[in-house]
VEXDREN-2710 file (C-alpha; in Angstrom, 1 decimal):
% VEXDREN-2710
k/r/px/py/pz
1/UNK/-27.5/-40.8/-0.6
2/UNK/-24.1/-39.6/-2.3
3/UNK/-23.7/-40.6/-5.9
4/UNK/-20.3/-42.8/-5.1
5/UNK/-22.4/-44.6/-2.6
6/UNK/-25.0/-45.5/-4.6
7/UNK/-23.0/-46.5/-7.3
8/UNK/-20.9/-49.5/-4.9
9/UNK/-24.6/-50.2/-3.9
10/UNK/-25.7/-51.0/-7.2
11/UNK/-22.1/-52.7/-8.3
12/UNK/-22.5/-55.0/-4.8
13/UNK/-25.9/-56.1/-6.3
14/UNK/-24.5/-56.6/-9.8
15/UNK/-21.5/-58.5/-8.5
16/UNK/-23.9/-60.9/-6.8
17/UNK/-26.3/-61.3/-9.6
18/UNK/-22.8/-62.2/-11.4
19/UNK/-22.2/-64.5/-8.3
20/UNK/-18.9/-62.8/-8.8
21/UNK/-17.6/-63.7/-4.9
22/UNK/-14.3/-62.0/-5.2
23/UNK/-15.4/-58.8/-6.4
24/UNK/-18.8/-59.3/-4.4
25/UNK/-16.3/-59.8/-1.0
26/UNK/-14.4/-56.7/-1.8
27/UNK/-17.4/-54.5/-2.0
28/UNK/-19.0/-55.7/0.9
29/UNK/-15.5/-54.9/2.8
30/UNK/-15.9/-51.2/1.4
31/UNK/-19.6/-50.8/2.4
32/UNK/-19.1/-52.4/6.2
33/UNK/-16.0/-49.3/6.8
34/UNK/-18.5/-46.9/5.2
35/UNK/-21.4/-48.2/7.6
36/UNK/-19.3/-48.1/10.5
37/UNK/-18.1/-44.3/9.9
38/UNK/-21.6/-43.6/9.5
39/UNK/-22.8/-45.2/12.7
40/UNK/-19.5/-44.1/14.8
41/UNK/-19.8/-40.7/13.6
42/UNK/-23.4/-40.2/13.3
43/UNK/-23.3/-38.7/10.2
44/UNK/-24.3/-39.2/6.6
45/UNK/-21.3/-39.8/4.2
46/UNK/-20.1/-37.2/1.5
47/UNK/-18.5/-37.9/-1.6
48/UNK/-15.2/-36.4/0.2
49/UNK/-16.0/-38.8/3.4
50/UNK/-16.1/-41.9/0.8
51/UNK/-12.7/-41.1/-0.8
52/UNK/-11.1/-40.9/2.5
53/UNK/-12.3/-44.0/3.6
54/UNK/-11.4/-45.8/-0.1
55/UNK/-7.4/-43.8/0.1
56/UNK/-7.5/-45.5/3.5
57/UNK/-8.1/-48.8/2.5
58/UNK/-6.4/-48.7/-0.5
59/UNK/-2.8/-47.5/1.6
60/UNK/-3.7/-50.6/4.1
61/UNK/-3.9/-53.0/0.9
62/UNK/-0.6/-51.4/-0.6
63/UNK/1.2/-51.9/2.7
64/UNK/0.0/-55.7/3.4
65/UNK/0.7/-56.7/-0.7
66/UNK/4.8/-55.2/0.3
67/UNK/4.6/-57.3/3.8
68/UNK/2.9/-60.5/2.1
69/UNK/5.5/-60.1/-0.9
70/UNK/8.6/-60.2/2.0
71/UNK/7.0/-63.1/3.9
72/UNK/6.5/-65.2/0.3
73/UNK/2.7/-65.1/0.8
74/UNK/1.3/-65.3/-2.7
75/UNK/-1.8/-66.2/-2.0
76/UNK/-2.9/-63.5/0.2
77/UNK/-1.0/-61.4/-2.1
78/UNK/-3.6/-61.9/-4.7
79/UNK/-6.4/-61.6/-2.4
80/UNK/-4.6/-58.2/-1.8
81/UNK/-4.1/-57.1/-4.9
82/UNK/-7.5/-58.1/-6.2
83/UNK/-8.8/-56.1/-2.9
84/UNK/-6.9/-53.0/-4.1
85/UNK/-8.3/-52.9/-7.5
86/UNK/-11.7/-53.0/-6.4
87/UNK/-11.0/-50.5/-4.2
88/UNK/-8.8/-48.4/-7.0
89/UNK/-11.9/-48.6/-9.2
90/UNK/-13.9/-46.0/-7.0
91/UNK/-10.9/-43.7/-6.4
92/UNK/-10.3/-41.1/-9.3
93/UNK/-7.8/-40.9/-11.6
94/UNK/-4.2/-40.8/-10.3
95/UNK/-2.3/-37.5/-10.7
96/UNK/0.7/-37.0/-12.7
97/UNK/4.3/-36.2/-10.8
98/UNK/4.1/-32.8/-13.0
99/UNK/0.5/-32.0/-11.5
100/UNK/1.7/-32.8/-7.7
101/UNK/4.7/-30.5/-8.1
102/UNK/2.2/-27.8/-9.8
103/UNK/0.3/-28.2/-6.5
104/UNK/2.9/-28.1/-4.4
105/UNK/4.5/-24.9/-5.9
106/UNK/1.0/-23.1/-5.8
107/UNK/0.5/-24.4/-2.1
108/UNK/4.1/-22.9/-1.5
109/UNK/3.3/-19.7/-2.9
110/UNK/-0.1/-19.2/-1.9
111/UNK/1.2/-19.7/1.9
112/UNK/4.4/-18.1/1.7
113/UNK/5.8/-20.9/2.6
114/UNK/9.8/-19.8/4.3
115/UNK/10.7/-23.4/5.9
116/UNK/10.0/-27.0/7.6
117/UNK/8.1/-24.7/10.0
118/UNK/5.6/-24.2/7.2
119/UNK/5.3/-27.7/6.5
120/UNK/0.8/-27.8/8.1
121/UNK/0.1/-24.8/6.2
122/UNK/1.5/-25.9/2.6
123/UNK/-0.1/-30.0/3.4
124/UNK/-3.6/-28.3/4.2
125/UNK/-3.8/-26.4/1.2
126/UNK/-2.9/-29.6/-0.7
127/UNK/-5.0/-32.2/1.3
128/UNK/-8.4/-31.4/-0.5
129/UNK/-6.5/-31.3/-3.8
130/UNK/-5.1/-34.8/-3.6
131/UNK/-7.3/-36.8/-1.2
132/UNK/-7.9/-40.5/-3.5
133/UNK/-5.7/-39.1/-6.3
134/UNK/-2.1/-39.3/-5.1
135/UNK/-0.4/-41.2/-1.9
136/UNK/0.0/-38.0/0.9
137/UNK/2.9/-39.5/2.4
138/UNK/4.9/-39.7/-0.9
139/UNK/3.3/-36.1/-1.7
140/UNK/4.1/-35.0/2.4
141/UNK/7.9/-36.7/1.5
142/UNK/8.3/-34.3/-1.7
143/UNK/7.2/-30.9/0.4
144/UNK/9.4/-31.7/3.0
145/UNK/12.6/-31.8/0.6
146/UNK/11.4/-28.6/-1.0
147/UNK/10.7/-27.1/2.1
148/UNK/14.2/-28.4/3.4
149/UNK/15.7/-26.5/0.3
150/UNK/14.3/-23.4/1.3
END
């Protein structure tokens, strides 16, 4: 079992000795799209495979807090938000804007990036780098306006 695994194992079981049914809800939400990756797929989850399923989640949180926020849902808003720091609590540490532009430069140079054209091969030297630590579409957004300047 991957160490990230076991550790929102044992949290689930503290949360219910804690009879902490917020937290205990948003754990069991994690583990049930971790269990069905596993049983769609076949496969045993990786570390990597964990924080791709938690940067998923936590982008579906951050985009039903904005629409709950428009429609004056503050209710579900809270269930949201609570959600997404669960979730956040797994991810690593978010990176800087200074240390996404340093990877984006290096990705640029390391490919040779000339254009939009290059846009797949600077993102896939990047993915690996940011995957649970930074939002790809914002870091996609910033490689397209370099790229554009090119």
């Amino acid at each position: 079992m991957s160490e990230l695994k076991s550790r929102i194992n044992d949290e689930m079981k503290d949360a219910m000795r804690a009879k902490d049914k917020a937290r205990l809800g948003a754990i069991r939400l994690i583990m049930a799209a971790m269990k069905q990756k596993e049983v769609d797929e076949r496969i045993e989850l990786s570390d990597a495979d964990i924080l791709g399923i938690l940067d998923k989640m936590a982008k579906q949180r951050r985009e039903s807090i904005t629409q709950y926020e428009a429609a004056g849902r503050d209710d579900l808003v809270a269930n949201e938000t609570l959600e997404l720091e669960v979730i956040q609590s797994y991810l690593p540490q978010q990176l800087s804007e200074d240390e996404i532009n340093q990877l984006i430069q290096t990705a640029i140079s390391n490919t040779g990036a000339a254009g939009m054209k290059d846009m797949g091969k600077v993102m896939g030297e990047i993915k690996p780098h940011i995957q649970g630590r930074a939002d790809t579409g914002a870091v996609s957004q910033k490689v397209k306006e370099l790229l554009g300047a090119l």
